[in-house]
N, C-alpha and C positions, 0 to 999 in steps of 0.2 A: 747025684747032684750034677747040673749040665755046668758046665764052664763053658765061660764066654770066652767066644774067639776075640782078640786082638788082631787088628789087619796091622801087619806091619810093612810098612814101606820100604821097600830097600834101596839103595843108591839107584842101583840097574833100573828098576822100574819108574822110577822117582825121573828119572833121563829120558826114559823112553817116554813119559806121558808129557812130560816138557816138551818134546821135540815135535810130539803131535799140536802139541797147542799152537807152537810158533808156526807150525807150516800152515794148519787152521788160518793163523790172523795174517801172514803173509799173503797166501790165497786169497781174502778178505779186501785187502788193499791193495793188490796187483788190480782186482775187478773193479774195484772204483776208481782208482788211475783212469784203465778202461772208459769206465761210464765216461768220467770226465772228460777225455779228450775227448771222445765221441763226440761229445756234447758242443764242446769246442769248434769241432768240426764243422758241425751241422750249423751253426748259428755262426761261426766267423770264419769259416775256410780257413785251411791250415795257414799255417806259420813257418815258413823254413828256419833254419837257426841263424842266427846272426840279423835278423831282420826285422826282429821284434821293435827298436825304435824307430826303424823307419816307416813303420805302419801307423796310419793315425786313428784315433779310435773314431767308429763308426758316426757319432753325432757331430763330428768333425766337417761333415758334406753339408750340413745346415748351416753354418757357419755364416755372418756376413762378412762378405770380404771387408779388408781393413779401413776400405776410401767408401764405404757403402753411404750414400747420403738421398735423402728421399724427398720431395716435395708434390703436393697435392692440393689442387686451388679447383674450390668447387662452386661452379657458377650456376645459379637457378635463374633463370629474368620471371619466371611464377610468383617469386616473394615480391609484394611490395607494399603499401599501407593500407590494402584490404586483405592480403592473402598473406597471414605472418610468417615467419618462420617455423613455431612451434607446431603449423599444420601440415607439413613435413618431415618424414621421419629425418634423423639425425644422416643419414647418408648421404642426404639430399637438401642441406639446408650450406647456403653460402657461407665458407670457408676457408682459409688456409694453411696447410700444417708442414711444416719443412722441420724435417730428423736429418742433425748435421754429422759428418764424418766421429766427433767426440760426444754423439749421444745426446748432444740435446735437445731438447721438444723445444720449438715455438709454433704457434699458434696467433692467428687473430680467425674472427667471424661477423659477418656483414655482408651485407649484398657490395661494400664498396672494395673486396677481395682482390685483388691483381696478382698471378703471378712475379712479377717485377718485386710486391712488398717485401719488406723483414720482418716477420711476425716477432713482437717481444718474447720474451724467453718465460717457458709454462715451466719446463723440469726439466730434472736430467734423469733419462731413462739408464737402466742395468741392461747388460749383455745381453739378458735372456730375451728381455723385449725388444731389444734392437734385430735380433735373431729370428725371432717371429714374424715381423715388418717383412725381415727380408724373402722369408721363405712364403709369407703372401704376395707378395710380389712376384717372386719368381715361379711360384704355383697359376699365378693370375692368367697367363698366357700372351704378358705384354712384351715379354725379352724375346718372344720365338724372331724367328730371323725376317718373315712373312708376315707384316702386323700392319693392317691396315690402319690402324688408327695414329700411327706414329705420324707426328711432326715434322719439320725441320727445325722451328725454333719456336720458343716458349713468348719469346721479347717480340715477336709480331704476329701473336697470334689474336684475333678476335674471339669471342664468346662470342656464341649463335645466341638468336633474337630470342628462343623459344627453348622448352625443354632444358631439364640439368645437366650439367656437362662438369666433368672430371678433369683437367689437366692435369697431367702425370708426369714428371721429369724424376730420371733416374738416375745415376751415378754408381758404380761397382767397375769395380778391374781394369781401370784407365779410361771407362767409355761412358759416354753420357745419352740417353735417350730422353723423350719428350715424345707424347702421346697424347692426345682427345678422347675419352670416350665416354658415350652418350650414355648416361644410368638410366635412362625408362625404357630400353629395348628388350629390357629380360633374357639378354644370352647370356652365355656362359662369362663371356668376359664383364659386362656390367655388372654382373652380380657378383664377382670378383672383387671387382675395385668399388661396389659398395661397401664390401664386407672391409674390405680395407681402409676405405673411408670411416667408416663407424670405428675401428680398431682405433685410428689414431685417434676420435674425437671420445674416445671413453679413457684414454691417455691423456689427452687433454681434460679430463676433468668435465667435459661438456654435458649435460643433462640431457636423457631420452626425448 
């Protein structure tokens, strides 16, 4: 008759298999420490110690400065009581939208558009929208230092006879600009400040 072995355990060995396991999961977690920083690394360059709150997190650069204030007066002389508005796309159709330092949309549209007006009050836009405005704008290529189309001043400017024209006045970091530019040339900056035209005017609630 075979008898069955019993494994029995003994303290001694009972330690010894303990002490492989924990250096197993030690090993384990030492490597993903690893991964991690690594990872760290590669996507946010190191971090010396002590200087972890003086780093801002990276969506920090998009940010609109705190005095960020926008205004855009879109003049067509094309509209008038045979050519209406609606046969124009929204980019392009007489305007004007001014986003004040505490976020709020006003708006009017008409061919009788002035920069000089106060548009009545549409909404009051969230941070994220406000932050998007700014980062088209600043993507647009109207802040470089060399911009042809800049102004001196918005209060004596004329609208040209023909073609739609964009007046742009901007406000960020103590400084204020004011710029013309012509939306039917199809360069890069017209179609900039279409695309930015249209943003406000779908924030405005305005119909394709």
């Amino acid at each position: 008759m075979t008898r069955a072995r019993a494994h029995i355990h003994t303290p001694a060995r009972s330690r010894a298999r303990s002490h492989a396991a924990a250096r197993v999961l030690l090993a384990g977690a030492m490597l993903v420490g690893v991964g991690s920083l690594a990872g760290c690394s590669a996507a946010e360059g190191p971090v010396l110690p002590g200087t972890e709150a003086r780093i801002a997190p990276a969506e920090r650069i998009d940010d609109a400065p705190g005095d960020f204030s926008l205004s855009v007066t879109v003049f067509n002389a094309e509209v008038d009581d045979r050519t209406p508005e609606s046969a124009f796309d929204r980019s392009l159709r007489p305007a004007r939208y001014l986003v004040q330092p505490d976020a709020v949309l006003r708006s009017a549209v008409g061919p009788g558009v002035r920069p000089s007006m106060h548009p009545p009050y549409t909404r009051q836009l969230v941070q994220r929208q406000v932050d998007q405005l700014w980062r088209a704008v600043r993507d647009s290529g109207l802040l470089e230092p060399a911009q042809p189309t800049r102004i001196d001043s918005v209060d004596t400017y004329l609208p040209p006879p023909t073609g739609p024209t964009a007046v742009v006045e901007v406000a960020a970091a103590g400084e204020r600009r004011a710029f013309s530019v012509p939306l039917d040339t199809g360069d890069a900056e017209a179609i900039a400040v279409r695309q930015l035209v249209d943003r406000l005017a779908a924030l405005a609630w305005l119909p394709e």
